[in-house]
C-alpha positions as CSV (number, residue, x, y, z in Angstrom):
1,X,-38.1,-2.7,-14.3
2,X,-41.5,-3.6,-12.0
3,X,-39.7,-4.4,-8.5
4,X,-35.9,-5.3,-9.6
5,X,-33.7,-4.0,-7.7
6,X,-31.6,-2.9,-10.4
7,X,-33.3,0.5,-11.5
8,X,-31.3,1.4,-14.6
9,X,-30.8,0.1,-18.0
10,X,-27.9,0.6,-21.0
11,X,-29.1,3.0,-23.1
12,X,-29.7,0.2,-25.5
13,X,-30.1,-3.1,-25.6
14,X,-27.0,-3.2,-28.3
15,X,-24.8,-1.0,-25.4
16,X,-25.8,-3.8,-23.1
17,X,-24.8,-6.5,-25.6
18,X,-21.4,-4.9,-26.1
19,X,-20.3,-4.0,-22.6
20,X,-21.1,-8.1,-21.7
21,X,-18.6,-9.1,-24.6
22,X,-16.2,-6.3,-24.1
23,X,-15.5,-7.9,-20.3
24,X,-15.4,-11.7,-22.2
25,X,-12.5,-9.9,-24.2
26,X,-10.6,-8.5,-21.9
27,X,-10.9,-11.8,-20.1
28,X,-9.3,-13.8,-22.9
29,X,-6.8,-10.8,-23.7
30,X,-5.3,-10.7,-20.4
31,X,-5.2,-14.5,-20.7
32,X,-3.2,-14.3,-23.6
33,X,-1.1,-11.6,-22.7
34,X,0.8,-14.4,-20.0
35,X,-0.2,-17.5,-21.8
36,X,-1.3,-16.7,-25.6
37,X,-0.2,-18.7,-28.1
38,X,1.0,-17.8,-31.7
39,X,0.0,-20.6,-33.9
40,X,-3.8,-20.3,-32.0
41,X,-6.4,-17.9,-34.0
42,X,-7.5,-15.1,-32.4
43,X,-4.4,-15.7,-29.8
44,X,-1.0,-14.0,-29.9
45,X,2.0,-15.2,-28.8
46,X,1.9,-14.5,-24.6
47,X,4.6,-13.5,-22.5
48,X,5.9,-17.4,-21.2
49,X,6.1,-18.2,-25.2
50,X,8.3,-15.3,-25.6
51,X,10.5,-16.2,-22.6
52,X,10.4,-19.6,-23.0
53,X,12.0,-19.2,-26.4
54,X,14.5,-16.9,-25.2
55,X,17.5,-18.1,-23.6
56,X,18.5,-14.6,-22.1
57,X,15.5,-15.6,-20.0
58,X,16.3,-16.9,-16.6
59,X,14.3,-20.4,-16.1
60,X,13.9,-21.8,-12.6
61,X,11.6,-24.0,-11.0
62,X,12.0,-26.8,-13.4
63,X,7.7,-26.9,-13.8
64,X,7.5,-28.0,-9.8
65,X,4.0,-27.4,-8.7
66,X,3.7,-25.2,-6.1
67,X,1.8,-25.9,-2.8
68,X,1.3,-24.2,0.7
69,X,4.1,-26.5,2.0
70,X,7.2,-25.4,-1.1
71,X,5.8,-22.1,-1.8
72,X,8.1,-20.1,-0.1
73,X,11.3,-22.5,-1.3
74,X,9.2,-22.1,-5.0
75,X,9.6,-18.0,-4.6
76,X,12.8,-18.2,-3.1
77,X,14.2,-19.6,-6.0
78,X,12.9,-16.5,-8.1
79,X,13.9,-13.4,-5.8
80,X,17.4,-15.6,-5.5
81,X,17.7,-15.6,-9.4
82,X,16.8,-11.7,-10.2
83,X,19.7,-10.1,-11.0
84,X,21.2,-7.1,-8.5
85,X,20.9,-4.3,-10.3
86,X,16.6,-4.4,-10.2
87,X,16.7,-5.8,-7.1
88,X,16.1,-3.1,-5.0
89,X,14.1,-1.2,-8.1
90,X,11.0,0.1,-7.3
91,X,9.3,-1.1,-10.4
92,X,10.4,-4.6,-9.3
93,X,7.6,-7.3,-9.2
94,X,6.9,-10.8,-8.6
95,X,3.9,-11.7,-10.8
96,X,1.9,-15.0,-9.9
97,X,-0.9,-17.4,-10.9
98,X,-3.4,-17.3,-8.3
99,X,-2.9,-20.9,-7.4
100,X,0.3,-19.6,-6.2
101,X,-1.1,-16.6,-4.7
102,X,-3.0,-19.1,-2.7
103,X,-0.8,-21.2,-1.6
104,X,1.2,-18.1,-0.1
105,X,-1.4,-16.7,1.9
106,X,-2.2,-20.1,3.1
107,X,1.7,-20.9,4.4
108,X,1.6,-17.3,6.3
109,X,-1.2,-18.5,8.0
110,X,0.6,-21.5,9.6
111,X,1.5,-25.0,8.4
112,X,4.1,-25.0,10.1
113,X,6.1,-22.2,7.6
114,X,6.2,-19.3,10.2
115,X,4.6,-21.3,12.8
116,X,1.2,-22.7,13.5
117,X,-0.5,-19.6,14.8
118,X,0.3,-17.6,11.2
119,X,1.0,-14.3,10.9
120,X,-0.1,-11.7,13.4
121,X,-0.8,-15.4,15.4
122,X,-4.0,-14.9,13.5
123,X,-3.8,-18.2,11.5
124,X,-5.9,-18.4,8.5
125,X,-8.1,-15.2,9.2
126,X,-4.8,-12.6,8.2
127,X,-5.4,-12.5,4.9
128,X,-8.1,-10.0,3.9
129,X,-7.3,-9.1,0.4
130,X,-4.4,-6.6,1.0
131,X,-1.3,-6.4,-0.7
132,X,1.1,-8.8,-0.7
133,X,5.0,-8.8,-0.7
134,X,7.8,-11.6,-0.7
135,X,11.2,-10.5,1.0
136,X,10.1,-6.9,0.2
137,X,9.8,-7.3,-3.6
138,X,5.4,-6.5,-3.9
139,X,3.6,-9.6,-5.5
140,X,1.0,-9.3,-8.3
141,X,-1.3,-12.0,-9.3
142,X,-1.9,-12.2,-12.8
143,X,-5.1,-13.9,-13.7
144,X,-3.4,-14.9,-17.4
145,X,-1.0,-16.4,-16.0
146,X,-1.4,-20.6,-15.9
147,X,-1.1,-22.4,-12.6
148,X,2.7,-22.8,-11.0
149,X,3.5,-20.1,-13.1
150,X,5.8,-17.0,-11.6
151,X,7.8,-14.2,-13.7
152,X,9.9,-11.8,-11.6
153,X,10.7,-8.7,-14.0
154,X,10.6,-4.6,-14.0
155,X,7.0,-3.5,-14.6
156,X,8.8,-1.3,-16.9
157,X,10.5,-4.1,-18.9
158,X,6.4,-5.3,-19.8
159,X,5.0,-3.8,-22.6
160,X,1.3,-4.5,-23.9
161,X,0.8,-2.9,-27.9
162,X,-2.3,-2.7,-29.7
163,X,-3.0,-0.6,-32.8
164,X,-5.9,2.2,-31.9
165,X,-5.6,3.8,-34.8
166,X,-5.9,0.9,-37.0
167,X,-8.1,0.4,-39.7
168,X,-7.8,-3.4,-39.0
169,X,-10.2,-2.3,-35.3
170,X,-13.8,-2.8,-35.9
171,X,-16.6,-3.0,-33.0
172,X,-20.0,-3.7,-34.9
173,X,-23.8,-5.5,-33.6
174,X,-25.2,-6.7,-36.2
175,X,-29.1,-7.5,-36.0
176,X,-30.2,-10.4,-38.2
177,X,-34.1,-10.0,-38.4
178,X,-33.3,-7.6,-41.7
179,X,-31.0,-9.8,-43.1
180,X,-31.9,-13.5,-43.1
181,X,-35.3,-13.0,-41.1
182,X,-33.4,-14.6,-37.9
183,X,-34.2,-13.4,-33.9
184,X,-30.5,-13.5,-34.3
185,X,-28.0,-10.8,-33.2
186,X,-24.2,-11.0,-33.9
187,X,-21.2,-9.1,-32.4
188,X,-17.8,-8.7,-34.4
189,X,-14.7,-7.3,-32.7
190,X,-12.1,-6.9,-34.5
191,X,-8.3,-5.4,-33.1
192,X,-4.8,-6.3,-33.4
193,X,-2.4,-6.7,-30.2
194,X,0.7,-8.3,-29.0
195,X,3.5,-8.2,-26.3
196,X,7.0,-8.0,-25.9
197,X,9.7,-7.4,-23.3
198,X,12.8,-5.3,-23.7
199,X,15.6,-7.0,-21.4
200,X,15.5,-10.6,-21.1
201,X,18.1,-11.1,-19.0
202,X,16.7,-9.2,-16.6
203,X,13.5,-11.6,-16.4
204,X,12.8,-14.8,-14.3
205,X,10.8,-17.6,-15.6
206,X,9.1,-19.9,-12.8
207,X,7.0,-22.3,-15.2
């Protein structure tokens, strides 16, 4: 390692290979877990397909980007539309894009939403990666989810499958110098998954 800084190495250089496009996978999966598509190889149909197709779903929001000025009326509209009875559940969250994530910490720091010294009159500096919560339902921001996107629901009413067990799940590195004389090495992952929801009427669609 002469005088890295980094004084460890993967076992192998195939362990190395593998952990780099195991992270590019779970990337993509939790991308398509909020915004996969069906009809898209190697996708799957995401959660906003599913709700958008289901009219038990509760739509708001009308696709009306959300900015530091509308954020809160933007939210408002999904708290206002989630139904009683989960209300007050304590598996009850409000999952966001990150651009909407964004434009909430930026209205609590002023703009003129809670007024121009933020909150904690600390302006833009109260924000330092904590939690966050919207009229005491707790926030989550989903990286999957696409921009001016919001889906109040039970955490409980989620559900993520994939078959471990199956035979269809292969992991392989495949080094090419034996095969066609290449400096070539490919990686095949192969796994099925999906997602569904239980309750759609207890779900709220901001897209």
């Amino acid at each position: 390692m002469g005088y890295s800084a980094t004084d460890t190495l993967p076992p192998s250089f195939s362990n190395f290979l593998l952990g780099h496009v195991a992270d590019k996978v779970a990337q993509k999966t939790e991308q398509d877990i909020w915004n996969g598509a069906a009809a898209t190889n190697g996708s799957f149909a995401g959660f906003k397909e599913l709700m958008l197709a289901d009219a038990e779903v509760t739509d708001v929001g009308a696709g009306a980007a959300v900015t530091s000025a509308n954020v809160i009326d933007k939210m408002g509209l999904v708290l206002d539309a989630i139904p009683a009875e989960i209300y007050t559940s304590e598996d009850m969250f409000i999952y966001v894009s990150q651009n909407v994530a964004r434009a909430y910490v930026r209205a609590l720091g002023g703009f003129s939403t809670i007024g121009a010294a933020g909150t904690d009159d600390k302006g833009t500096q109260w924000y330092n990666g904590g939690a966050l919560s919207f009229d005491g339902v707790k926030l989550v921001v989903a990286n999957g989810l696409p921009n001016n996107t919001m889906v109040g629901a039970e955490k409980s009413n989620l559900f993520f499958a994939t078959g471990l067990l199956n035979d269809q799940n292969s992991v392989q590195v495949i080094d090419m110098a034996d095969i066609d004389g290449s400096q070539n090495v490919r990686i095949v992952m192969r796994y099925t998954a999906a997602v569904q929801y239980l309750f759609g009427s207890e779900i709220v669609l901001y897209s």
